[in-house]
C-alpha positions as CSV (number, residue, x, y, z in Angstrom):
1,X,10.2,-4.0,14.6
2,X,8.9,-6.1,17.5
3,X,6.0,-4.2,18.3
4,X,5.1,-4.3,14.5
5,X,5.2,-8.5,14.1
6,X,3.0,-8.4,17.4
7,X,0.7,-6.2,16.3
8,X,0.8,-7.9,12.7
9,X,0.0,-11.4,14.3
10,X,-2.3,-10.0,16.6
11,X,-4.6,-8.7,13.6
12,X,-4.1,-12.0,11.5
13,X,-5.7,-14.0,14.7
14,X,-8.5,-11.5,14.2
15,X,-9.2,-12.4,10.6
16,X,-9.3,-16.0,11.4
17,X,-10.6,-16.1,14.7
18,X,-13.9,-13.8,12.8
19,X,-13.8,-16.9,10.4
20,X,-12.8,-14.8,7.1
21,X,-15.3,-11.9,7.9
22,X,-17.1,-10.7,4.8
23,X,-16.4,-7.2,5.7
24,X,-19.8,-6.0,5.7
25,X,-21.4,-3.6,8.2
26,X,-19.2,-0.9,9.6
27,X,-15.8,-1.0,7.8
28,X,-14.5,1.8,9.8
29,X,-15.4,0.9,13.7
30,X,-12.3,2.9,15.0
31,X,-12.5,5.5,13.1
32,X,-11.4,8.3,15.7
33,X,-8.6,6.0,16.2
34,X,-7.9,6.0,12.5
35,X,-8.6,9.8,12.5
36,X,-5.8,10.3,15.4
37,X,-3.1,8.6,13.2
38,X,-4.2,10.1,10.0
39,X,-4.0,13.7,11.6
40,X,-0.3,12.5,13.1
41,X,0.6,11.2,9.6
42,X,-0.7,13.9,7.3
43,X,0.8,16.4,10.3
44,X,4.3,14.3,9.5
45,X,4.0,14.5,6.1
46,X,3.4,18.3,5.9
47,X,6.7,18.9,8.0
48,X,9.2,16.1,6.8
49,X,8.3,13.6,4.1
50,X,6.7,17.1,1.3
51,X,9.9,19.2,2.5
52,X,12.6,15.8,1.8
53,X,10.6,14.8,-1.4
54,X,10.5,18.6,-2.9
55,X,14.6,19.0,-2.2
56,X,14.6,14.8,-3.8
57,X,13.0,16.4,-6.6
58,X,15.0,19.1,-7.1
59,X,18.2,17.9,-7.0
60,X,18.0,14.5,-8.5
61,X,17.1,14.5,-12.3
62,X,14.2,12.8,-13.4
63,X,16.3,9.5,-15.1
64,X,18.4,9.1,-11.7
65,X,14.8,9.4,-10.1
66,X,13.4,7.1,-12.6
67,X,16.1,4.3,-12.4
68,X,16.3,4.1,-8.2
69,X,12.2,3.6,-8.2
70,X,12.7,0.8,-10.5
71,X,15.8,-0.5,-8.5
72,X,12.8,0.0,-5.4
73,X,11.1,-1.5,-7.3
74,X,12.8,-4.3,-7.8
75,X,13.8,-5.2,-4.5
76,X,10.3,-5.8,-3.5
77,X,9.3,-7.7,-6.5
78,X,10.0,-11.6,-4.2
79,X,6.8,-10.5,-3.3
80,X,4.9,-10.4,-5.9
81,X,6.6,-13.7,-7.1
82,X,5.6,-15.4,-3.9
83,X,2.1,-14.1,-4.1
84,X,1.4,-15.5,-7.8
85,X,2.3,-18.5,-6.5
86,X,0.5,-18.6,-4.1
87,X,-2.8,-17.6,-6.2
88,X,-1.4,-20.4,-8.6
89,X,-0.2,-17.7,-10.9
90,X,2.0,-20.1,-12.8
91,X,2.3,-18.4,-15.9
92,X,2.6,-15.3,-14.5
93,X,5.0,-16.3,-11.6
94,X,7.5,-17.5,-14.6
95,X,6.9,-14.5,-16.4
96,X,7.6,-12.3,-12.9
97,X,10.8,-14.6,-12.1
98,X,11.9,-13.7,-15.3
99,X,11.4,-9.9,-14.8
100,X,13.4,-9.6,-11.2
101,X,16.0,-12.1,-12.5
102,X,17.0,-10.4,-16.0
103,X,16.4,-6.7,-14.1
104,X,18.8,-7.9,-11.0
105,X,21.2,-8.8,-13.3
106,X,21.9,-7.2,-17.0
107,X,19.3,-4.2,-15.4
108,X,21.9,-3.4,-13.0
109,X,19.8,-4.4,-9.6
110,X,16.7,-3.1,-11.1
111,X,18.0,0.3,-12.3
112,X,17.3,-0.3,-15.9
113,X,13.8,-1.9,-16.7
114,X,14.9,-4.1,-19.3
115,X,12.5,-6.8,-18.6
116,X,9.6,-4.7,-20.1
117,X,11.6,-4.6,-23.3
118,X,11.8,-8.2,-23.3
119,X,7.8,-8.4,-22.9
120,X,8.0,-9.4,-19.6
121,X,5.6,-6.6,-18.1
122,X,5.6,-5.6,-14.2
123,X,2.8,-7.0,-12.1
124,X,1.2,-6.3,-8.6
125,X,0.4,-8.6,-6.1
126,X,1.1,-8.7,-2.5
127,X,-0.4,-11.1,0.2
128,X,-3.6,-9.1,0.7
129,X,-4.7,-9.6,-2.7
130,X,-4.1,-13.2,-2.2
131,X,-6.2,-13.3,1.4
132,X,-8.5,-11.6,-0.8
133,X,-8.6,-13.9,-3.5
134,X,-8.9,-17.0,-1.0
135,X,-12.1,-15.3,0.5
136,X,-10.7,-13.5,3.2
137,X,-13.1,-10.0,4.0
138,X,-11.3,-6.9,4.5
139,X,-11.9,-6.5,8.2
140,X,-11.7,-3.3,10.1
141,X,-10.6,-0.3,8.0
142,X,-7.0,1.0,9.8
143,X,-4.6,3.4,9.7
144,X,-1.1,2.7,10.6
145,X,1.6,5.0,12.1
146,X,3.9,5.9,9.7
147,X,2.4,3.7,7.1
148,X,-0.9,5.3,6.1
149,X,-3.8,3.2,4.9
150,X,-4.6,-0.4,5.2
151,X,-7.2,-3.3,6.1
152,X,-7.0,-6.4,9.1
153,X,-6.2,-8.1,5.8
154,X,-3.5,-5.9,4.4
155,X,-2.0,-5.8,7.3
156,X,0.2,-9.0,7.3
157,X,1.1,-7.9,3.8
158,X,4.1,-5.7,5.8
159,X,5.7,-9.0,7.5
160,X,5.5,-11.3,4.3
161,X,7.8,-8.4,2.0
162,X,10.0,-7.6,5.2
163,X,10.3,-11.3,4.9
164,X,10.6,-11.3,1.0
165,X,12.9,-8.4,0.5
166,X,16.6,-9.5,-0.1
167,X,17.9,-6.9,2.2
168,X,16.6,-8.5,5.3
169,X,18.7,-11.3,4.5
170,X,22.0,-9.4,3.7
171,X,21.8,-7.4,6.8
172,X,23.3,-4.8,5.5
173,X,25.1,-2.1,8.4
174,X,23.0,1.2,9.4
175,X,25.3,3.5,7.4
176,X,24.0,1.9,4.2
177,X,20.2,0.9,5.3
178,X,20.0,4.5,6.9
179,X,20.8,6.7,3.5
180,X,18.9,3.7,1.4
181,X,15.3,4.4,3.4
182,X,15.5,8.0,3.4
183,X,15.8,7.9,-0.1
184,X,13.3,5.3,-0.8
185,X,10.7,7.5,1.4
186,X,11.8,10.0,-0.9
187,X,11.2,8.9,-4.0
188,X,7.8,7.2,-3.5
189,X,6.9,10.2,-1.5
190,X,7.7,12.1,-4.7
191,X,5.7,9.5,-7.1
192,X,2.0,10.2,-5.1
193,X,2.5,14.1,-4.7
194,X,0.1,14.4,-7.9
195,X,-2.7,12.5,-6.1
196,X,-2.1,13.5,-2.8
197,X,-2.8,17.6,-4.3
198,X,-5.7,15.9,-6.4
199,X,-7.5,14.8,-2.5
200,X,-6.4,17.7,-0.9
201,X,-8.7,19.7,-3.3
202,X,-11.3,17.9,-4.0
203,X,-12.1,16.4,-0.9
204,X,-14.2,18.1,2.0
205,X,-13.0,15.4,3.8
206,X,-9.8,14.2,3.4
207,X,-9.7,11.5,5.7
208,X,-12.9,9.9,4.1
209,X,-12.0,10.5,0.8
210,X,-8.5,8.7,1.3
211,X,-10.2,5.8,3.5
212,X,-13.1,5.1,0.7
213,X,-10.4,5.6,-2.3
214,X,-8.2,2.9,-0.5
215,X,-10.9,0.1,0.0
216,X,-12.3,0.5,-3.8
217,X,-8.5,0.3,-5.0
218,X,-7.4,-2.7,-3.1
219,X,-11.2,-4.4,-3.9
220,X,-10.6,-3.5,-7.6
221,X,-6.9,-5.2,-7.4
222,X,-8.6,-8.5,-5.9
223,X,-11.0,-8.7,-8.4
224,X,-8.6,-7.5,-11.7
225,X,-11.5,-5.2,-12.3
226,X,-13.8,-8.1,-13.2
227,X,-16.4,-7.5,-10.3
228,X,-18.7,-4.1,-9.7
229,X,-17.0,-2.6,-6.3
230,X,-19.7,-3.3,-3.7
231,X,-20.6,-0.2,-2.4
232,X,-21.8,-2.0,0.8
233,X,-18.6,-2.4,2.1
234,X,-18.1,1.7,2.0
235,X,-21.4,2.9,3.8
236,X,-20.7,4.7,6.8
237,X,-23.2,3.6,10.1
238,X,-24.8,7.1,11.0
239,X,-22.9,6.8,14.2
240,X,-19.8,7.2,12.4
241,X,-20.0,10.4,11.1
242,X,-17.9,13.4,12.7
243,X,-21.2,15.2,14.3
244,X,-21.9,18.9,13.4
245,X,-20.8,17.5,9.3
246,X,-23.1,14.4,8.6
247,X,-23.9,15.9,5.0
248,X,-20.5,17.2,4.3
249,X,-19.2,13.7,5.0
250,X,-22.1,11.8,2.8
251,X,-20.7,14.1,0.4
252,X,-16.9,13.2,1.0
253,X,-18.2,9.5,0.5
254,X,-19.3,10.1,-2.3
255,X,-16.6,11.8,-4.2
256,X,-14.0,8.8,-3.0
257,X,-16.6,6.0,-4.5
């Protein structure tokens, strides 16, 4: 956990050292870094996280499924509360306070989404989206071990819910937290198998289709779909492209805009 917080406040000088970089240019400058980690994840995922999710699947009907996301759900949902207020949200930080307290409570610690019932929808918002709405670029495109896809400006995203998420506070022993992550890497393992077979065969590259998908999504977030995604921020430098497959990349860029 150290490493992570240094790393995490290593990357946030970055942002403001660059003076809120418009992330134009080369979004990808470490991009046979990123490839390394991608291969390592995607390797991971292939041998552990498909195999767990598949048994998870199996064995744990689709309402039990269906209630522990939402209680997942749920527990991360200080967040999102944090971040409207931070983006001066203040109808929809009420209406989000709302949602996590009557879902902690008569919902059973999230299991039963009874706040949607009650009109009070689900949200999403994190602490990228709100560097994003302040005018914060997206900095270097990264990959994280173990964590897959995310931005310079994403990136500090991971301390503030660590930070936000009750359990840190509870500190509850390894014989609970142990069982509670494995099947919390289950389950949203289990929620993106639909996309993750949509990329694996569409895409002649994977790794750019995942990359390109990622920065569109999380541009699309910040801007609540109001703004035309500038496809600026998603043009490879010619240097960047694996050599031997320029064209079968352009084309893998392509596909993820």
């Amino acid at each position: 956990m150290v490493w992570r917080i240094a790393v995490l406040c290593a990357g946030w000088a970055l942002i403001t050292l660059s003076g809120c970089a418009s992330g134009r240019g080369n979004i990808d400058p470490w991009e046979k870094t990123n490839r390394a980690f991608y291969n390592f994840d995607d390797g991971l995922d292939r041998v552990l996280l498909k195999p767990l999710s598949d048994f998870y699947v199996k064995v744990v009907p689709e309402p039990v499924r269906t209630g522990l996301g939402n209680g997942f759900a749920n527990l991360g949902y200080g967040n999102v509360i944090l971040n409207d207020l931070l983006q001066a949200k203040w109808e929809q930080g009420l209406s989000d306070s709302g949602r996590m307290a009557a879902n902690s409570t008569i919902g059973i610690a999230g299991i039963f989404d009874v706040a949607s019932r009650w009109g009070l929808p689900s949200h999403q918002n994190d602490f990228g989206i709100t560097l994003g709405k302040w005018g914060t670029g997206p900095g270097p495109y990264l990959v994280l071990p173990l964590l897959g896809p995310s931005t310079f400006r994403d990136a500090p995203d991971l301390l503030v819910a660590s930070f936000t998420n009750p359990l840190r506070w509870v500190n509850p022993p390894l014989y609970v937290t142990v069982p509670l992550g494995t099947v919390q890497a289950a389950n949203g393992r289990s929620r993106v198998e639909t996309a993750l077979r949509f990329r694996n065969a569409a895409a002649i590259d994977p790794y750019v289709f995942t990359r390109n998908g990622y920065l569109q999504y999380r541009d699309n977030l910040i801007h609540e779909g109001n703004k035309a995604v500038d496809q600026s921020l998603y043009e490879e430098e010619p240097e960047s492209a694996p050599s031997g497959a320029p064209a079968a990349t352009r084309a893998a860029s392509s596909r993820g805009r």
